[in-house]
DSSP file (Angstrom, degrees, kcal/mol; ACC not computed):
  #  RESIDUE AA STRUCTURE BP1 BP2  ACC     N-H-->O    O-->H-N    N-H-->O    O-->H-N    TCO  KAPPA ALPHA  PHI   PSI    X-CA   Y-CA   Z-CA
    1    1 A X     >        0   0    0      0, 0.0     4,-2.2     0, 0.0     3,-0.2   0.000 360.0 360.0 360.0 -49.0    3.8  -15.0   22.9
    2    2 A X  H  >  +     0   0    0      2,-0.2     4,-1.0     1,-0.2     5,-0.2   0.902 360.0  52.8 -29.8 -60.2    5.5  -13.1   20.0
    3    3 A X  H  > S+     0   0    0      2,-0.2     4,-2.1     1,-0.2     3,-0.4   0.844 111.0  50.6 -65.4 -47.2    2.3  -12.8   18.1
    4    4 A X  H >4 S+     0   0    0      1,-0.2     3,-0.6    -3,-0.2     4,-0.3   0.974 107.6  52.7 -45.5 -66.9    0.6  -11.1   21.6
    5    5 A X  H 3X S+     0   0    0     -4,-2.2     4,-0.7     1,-0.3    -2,-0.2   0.436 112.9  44.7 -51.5 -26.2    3.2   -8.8   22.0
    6    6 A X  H 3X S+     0   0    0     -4,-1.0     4,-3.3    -3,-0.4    -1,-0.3   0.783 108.5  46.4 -52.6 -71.3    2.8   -7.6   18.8
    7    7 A X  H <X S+     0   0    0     -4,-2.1     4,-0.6    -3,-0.6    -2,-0.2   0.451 117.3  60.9 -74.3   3.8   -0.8   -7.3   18.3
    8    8 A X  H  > S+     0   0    0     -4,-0.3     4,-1.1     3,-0.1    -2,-0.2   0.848 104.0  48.2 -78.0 -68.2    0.0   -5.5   22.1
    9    9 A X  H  X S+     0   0    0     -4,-0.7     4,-2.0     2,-0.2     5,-0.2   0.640 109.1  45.3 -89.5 -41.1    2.0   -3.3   20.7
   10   10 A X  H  X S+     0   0    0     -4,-3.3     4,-1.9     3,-0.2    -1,-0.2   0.870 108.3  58.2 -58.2 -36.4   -0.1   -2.0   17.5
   11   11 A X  H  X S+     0   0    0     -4,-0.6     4,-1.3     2,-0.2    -2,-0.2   0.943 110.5  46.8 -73.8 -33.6   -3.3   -1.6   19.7
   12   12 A X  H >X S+     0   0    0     -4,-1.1     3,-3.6     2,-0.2     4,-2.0   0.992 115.2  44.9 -27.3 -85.9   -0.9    0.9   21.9
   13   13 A X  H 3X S+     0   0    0     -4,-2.0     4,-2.3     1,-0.3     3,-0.4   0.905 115.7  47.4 -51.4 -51.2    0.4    2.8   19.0
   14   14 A X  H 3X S+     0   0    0     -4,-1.9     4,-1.2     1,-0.3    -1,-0.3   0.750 105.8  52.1 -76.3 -16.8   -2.6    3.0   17.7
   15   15 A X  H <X S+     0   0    0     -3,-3.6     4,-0.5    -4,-1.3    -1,-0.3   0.838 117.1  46.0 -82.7 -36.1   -4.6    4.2   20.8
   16   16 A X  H  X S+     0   0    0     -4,-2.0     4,-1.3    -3,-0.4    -2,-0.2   0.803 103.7  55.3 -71.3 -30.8   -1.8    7.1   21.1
   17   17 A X  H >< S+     0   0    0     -4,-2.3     3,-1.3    -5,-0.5     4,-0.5   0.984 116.7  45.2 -57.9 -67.9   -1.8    8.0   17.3
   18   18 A X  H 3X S+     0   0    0     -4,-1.2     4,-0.6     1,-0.3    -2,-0.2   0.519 115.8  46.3 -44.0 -27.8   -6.0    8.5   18.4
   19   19 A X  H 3X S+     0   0    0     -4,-0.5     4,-0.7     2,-0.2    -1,-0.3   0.786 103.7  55.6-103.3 -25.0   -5.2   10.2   21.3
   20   20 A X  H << S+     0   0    0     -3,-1.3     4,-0.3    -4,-1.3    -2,-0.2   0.875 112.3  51.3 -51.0 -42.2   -2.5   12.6   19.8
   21   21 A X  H  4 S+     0   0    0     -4,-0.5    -2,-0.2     1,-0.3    -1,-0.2   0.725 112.7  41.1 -98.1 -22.5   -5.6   13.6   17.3
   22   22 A X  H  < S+     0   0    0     -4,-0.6     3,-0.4     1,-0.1    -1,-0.3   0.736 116.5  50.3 -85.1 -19.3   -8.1   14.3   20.0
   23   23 A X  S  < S+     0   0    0     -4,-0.7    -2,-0.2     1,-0.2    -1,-0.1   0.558 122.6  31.2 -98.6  -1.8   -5.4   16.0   22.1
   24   24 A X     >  +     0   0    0     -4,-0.3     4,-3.0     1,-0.2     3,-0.3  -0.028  67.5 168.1-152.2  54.4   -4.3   18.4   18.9
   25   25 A X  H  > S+     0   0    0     -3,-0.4     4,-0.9     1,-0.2     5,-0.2   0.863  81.3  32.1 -38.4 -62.9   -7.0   18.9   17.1
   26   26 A X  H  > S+     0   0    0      1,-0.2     4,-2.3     2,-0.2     3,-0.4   0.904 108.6  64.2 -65.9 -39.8   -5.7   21.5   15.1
   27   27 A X  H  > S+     0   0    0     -3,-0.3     4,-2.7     1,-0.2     3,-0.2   0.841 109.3  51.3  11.7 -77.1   -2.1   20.0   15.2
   28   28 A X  H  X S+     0   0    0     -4,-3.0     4,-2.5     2,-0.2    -1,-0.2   0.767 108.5  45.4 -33.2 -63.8   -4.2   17.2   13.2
   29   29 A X  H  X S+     0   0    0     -4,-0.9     4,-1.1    -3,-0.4    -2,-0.2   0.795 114.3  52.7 -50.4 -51.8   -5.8   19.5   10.6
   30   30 A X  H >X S+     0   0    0     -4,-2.3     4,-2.8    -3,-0.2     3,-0.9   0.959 114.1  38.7 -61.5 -61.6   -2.3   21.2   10.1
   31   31 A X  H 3X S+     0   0    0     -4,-2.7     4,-2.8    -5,-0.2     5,-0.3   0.992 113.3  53.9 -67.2 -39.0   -0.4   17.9    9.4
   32   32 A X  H 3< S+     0   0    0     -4,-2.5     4,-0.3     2,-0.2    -2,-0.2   0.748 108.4  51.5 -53.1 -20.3   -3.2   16.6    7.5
   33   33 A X  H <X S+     0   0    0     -4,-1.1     4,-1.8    -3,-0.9    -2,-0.2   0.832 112.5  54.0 -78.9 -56.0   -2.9   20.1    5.3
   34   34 A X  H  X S+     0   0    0     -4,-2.8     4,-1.7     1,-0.2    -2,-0.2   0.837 107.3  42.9 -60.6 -33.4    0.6   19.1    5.1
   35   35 A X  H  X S+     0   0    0     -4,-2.8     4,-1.0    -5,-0.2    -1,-0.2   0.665 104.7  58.9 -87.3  -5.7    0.3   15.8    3.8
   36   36 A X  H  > S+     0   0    0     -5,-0.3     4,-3.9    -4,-0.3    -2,-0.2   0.844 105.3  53.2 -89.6 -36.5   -2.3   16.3    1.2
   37   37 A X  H  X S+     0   0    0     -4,-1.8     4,-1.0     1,-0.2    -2,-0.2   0.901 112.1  47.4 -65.9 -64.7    0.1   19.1   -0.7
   38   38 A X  H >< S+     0   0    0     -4,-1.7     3,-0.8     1,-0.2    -1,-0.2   0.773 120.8  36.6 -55.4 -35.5    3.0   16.4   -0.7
   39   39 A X  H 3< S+     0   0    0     -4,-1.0    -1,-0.2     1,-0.2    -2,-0.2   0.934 124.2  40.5 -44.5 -68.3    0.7   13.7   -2.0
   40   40 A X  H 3< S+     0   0    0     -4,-3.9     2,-0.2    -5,-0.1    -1,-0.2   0.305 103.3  83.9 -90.4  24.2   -1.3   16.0   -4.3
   41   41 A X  S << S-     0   0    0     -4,-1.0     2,-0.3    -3,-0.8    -4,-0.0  -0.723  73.8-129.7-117.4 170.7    1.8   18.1   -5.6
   42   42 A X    >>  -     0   0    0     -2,-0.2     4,-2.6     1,-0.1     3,-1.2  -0.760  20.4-110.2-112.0 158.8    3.8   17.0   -8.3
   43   43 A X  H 3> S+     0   0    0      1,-0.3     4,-0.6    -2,-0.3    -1,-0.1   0.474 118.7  51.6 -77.2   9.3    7.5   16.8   -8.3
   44   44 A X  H 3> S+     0   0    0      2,-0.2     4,-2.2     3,-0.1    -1,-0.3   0.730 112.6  41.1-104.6 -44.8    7.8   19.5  -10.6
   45   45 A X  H <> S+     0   0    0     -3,-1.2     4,-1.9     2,-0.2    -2,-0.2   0.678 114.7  53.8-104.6 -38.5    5.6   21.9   -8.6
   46   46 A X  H  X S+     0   0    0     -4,-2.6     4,-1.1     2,-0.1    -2,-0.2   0.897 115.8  42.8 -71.1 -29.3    7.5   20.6   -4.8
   47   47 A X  H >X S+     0   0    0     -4,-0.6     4,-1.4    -5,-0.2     3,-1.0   0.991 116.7  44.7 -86.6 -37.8   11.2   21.5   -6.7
   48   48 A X  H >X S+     0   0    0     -4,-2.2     4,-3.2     1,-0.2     3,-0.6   0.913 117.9  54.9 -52.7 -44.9    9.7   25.0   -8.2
   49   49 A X  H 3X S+     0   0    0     -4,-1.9     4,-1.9     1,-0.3    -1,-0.2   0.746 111.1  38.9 -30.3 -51.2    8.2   25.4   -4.4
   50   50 A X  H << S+     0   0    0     -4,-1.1    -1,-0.3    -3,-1.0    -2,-0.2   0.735 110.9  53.9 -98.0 -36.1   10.7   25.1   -3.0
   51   51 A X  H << S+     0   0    0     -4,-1.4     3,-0.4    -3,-0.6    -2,-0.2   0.619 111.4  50.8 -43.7 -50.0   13.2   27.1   -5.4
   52   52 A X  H  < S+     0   0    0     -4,-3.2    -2,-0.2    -5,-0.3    -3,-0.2   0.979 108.4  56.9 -79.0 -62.6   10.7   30.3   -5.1
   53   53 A X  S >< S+     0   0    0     -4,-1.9     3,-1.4    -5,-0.2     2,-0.3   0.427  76.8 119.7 -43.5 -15.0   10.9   29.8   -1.1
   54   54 A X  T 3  S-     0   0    0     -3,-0.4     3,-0.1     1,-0.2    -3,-0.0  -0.532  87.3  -3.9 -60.9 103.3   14.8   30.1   -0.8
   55   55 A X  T 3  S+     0   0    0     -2,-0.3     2,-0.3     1,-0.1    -1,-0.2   0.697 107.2 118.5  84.7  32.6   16.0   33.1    1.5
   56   56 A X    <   -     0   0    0     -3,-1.4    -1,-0.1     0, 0.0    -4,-0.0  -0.926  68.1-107.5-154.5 164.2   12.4   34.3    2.1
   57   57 A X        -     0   0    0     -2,-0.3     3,-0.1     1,-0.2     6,-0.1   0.134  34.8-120.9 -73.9 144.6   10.5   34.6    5.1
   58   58 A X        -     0   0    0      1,-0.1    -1,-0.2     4,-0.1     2,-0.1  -0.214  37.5 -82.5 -66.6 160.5    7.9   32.3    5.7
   59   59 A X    >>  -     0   0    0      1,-0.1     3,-2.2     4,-0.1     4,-0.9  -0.292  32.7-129.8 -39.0 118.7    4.5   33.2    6.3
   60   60 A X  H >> S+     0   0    0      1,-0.3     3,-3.5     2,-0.2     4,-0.8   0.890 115.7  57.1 -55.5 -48.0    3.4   34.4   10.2
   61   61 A X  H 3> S+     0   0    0      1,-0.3     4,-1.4     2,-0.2    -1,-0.3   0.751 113.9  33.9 -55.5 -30.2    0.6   31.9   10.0
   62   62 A X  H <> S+     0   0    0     -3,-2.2     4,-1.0     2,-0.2    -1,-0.3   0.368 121.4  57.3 -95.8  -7.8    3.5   28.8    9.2
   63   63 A X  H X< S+     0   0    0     -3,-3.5     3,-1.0    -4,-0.9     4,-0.5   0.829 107.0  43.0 -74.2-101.6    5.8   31.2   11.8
   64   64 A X  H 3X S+     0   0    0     -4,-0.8     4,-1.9     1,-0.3     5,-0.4   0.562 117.1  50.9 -19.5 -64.1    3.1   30.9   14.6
   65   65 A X  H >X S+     0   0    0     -4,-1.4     3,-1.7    -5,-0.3     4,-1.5   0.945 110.8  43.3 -62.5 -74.4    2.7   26.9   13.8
   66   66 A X  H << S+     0   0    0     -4,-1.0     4,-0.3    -3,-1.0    -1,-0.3   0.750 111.0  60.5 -67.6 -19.9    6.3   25.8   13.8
   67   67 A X  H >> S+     0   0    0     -4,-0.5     3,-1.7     1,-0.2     4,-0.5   0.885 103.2  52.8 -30.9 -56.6    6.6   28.0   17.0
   68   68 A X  H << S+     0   0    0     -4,-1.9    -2,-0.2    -3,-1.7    -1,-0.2   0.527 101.4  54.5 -62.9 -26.0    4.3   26.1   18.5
   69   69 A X  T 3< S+     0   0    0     -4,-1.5    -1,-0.3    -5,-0.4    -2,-0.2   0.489 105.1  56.7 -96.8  -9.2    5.8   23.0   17.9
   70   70 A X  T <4 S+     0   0    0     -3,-1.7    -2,-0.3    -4,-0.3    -1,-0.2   0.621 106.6  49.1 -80.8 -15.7    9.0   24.2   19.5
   71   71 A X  S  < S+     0   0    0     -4,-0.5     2,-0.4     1,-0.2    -1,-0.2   0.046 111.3  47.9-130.5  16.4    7.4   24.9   22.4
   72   72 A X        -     0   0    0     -5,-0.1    -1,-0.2     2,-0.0     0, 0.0  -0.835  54.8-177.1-167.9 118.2    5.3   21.3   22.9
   73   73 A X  S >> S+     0   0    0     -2,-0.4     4,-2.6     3,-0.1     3,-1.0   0.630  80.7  54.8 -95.0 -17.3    7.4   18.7   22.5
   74   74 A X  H >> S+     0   0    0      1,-0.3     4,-3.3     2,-0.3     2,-2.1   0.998 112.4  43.7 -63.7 -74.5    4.7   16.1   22.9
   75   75 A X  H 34 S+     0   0    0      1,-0.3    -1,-0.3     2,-0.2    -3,-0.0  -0.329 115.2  56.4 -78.5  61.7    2.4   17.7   20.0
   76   76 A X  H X> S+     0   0    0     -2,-2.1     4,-1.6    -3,-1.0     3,-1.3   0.193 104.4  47.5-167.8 -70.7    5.9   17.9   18.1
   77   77 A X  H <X S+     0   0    0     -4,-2.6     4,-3.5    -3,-0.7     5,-0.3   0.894 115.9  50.3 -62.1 -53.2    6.3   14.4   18.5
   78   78 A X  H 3X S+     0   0    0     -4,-3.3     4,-0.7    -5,-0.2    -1,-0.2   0.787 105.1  48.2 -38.4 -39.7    2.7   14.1   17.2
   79   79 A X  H <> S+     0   0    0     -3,-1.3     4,-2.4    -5,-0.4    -1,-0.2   0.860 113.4  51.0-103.3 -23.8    2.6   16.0   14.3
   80   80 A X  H  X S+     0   0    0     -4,-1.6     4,-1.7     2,-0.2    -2,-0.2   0.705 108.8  52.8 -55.3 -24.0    6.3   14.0   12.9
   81   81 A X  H  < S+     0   0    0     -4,-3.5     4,-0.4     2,-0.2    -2,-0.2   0.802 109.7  52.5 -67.0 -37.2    4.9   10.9   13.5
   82   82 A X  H  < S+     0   0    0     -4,-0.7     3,-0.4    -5,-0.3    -2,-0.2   0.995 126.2  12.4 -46.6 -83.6    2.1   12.2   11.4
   83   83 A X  H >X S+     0   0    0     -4,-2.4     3,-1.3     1,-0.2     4,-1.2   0.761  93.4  95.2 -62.7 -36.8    3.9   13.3    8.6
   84   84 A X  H 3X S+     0   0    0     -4,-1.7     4,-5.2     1,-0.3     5,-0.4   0.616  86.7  46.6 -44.3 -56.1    7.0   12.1    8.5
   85   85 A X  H 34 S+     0   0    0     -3,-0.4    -1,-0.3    -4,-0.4    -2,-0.1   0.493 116.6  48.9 -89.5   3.2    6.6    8.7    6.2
   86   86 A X  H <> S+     0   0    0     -3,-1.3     4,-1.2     3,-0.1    -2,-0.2   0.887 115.3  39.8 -92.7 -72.0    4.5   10.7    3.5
   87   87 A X  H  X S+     0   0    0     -4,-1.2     4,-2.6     2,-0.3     3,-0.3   0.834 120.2  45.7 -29.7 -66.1    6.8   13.7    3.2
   88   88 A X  H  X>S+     0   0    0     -4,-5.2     4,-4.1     1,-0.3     5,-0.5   0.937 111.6  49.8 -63.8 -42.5    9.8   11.5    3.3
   89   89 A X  H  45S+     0   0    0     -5,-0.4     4,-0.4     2,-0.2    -2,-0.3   0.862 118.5  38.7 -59.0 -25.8    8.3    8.8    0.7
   90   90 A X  H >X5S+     0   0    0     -4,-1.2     4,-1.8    -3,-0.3     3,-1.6   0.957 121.2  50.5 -97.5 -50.3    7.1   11.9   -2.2
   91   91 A X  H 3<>S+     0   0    0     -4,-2.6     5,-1.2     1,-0.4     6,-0.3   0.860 114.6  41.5 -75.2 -64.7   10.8   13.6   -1.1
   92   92 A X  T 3<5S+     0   0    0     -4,-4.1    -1,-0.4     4,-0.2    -2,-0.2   0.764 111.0  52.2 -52.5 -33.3   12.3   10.2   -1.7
   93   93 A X  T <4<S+     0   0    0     -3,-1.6    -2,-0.2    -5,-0.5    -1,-0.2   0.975 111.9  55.6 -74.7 -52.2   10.1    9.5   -5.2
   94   94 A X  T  <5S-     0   0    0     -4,-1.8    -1,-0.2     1,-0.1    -2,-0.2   0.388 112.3-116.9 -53.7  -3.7   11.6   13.2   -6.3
   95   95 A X  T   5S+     0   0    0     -5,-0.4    -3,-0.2    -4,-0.2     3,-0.1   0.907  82.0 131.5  43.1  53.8   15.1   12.5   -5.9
   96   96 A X  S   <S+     0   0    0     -5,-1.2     2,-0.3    -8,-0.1    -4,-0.2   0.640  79.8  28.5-117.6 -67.3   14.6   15.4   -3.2
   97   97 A X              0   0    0     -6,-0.3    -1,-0.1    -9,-0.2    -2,-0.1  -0.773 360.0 360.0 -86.3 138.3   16.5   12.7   -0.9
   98   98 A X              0   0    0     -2,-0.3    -6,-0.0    -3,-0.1    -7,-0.0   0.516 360.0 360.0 -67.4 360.0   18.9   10.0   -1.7
């Protein structure tokens, strides 16, 4: 019964992950944008990044997105589940995190 519930429970999550990305197409494109820089940057290039970015304003276009994501919590929900284990895993490899 364990083993159902299970395999239950992935085809769910996995039918919502699929359904997040058809319901926020761009949402998608945008976390996927996000996860290819942590992936393809290097930990040298995320601490300089990050260094240069300190007490100035972001970009409107990165404005406008995280707006958006205040303002939908659902495609908020979407786009951390997205990223979240990428980010944190290169963050974590950089000693970015403890």
């Amino acid at each position: 019964m364990n083993k159902q519930l299970t395999v239950a429970a992935a085809v769910a999550l996995a039918f919502a992950g699929g359904n997040a990305a058809a319901q926020y197409p761009i949402m998608e494109m945008v976390a996927n944008k996000v996860i290819q820089k942590y992936q393809g940057s290097t930990c040298e290039q995320l601490w300089q990044e990050k260094a240069a970015s300190q007490g100035k304003p972001k970009p409107q276009q990165e404005q406008n997105a995280i707006a958006a994501l205040k303002n939908d919590p659902q495609m908020r929900q979407a786009f951390i589940n997205k990223v979240a284990a990428p980010i944190v895993n290169k963050m974590f490899e950089c000693g970015m995190i403890p």
